[in-house]
C-alpha positions as a Markdown table, in Angstrom:
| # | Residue | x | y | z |
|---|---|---|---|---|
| 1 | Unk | 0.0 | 0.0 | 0.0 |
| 2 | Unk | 1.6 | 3.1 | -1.1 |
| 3 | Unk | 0.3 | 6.7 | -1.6 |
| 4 | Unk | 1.4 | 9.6 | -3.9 |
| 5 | Unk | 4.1 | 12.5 | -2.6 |
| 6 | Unk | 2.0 | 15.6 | -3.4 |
| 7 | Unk | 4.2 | 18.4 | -3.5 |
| 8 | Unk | 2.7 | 22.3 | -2.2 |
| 9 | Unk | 3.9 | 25.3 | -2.3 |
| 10 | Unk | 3.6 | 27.4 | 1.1 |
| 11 | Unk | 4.6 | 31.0 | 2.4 |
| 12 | Unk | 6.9 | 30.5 | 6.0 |
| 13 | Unk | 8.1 | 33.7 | 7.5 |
| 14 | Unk | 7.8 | 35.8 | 4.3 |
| 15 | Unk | 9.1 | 32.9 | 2.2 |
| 16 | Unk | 8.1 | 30.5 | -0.6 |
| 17 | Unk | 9.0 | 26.8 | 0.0 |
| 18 | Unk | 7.5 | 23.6 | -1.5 |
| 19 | Unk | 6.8 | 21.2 | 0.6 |
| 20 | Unk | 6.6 | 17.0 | 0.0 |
| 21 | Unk | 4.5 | 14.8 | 2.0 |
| 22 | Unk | 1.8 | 11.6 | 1.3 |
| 23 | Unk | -1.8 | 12.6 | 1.2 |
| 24 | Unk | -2.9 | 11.4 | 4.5 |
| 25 | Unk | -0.7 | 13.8 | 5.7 |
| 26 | Unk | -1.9 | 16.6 | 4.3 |
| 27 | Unk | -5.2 | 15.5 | 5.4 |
| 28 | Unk | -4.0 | 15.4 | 8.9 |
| 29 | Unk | -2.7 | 18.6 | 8.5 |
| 30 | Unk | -6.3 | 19.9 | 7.1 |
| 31 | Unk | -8.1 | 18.4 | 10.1 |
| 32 | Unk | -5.9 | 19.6 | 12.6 |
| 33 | Unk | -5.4 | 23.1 | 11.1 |
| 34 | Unk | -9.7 | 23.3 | 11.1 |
| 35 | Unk | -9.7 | 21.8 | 14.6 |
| 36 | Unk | -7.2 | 24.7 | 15.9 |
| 37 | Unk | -9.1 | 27.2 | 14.0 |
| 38 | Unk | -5.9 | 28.5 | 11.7 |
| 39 | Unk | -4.9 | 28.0 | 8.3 |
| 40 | Unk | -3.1 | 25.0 | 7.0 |
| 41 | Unk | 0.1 | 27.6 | 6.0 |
| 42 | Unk | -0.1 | 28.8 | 9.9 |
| 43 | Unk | 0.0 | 25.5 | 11.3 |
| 44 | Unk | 3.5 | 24.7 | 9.0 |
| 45 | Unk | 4.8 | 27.9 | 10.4 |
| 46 | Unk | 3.8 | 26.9 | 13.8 |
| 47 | Unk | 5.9 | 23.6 | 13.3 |
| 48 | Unk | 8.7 | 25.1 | 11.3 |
| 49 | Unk | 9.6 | 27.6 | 14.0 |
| 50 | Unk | 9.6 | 24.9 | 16.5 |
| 51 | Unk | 11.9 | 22.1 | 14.3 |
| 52 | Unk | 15.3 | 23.0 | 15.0 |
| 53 | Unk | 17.6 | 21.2 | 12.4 |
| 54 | Unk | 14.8 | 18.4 | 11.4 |
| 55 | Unk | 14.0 | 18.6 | 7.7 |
| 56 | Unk | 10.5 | 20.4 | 7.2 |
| 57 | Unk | 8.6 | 17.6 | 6.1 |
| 58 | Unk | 10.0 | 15.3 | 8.9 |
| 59 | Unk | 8.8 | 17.9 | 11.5 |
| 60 | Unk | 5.4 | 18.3 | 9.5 |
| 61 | Unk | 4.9 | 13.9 | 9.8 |
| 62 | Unk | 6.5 | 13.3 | 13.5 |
| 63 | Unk | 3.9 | 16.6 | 14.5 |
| 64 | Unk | 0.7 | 14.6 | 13.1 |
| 65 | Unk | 2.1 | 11.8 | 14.7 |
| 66 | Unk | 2.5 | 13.3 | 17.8 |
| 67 | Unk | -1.2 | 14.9 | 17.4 |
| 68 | Unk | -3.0 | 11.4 | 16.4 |
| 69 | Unk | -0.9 | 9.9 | 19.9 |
| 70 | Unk | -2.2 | 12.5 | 22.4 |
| 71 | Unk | -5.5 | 12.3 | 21.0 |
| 72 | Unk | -5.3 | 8.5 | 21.5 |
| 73 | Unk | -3.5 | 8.7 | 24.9 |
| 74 | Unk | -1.0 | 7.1 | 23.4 |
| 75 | Unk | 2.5 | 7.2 | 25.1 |
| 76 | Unk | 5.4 | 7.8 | 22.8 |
| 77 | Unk | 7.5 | 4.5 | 22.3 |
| 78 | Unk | 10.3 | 4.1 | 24.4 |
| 79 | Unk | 13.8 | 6.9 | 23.5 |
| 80 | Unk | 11.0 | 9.5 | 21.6 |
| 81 | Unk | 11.1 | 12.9 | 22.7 |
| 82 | Unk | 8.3 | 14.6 | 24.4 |
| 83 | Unk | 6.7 | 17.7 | 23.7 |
């Protein structure tokens, strides 16, 4: 089972970047943007200022992730790094 890279372009901080990730991410991304009550562009500005080094699009699938767990009450596995 594999799903399509869809590639956007998005505004970050005054700046136009594309951005690659599978269509249930950028689904997730929808859901939780509407759930938050912001824009899909200031959720990935949300997550890119809080990254540090991690590739964009790394941050963007570990911060679903992270969402879908907490919402689960899930605990991260084992070594993962809280928020």
């Amino acid at each position: 089972m594999g799903f399509a890279i869809v590639k956007r372009s998005v505004s970050i901080a005054g700046h136009r970047t594309s951005i690659s990730l599978e269509e249930p991410f950028w689904a997730s991304l929808r859901e939780i943007a509407e759930r938050d009550r912001m824009s899909v562009q200031a959720l990935i500005g949300r997550i890119d200022a809080d990254r540090g080094d991690q590739n964009l699009s790394s941050a963007i699938r570990v911060f679903v992730l992270t969402d879908l767990r907490q919402r689960l009450g899930t605990p991260p596995p084992n070594g993962a790094a809280q928020d």
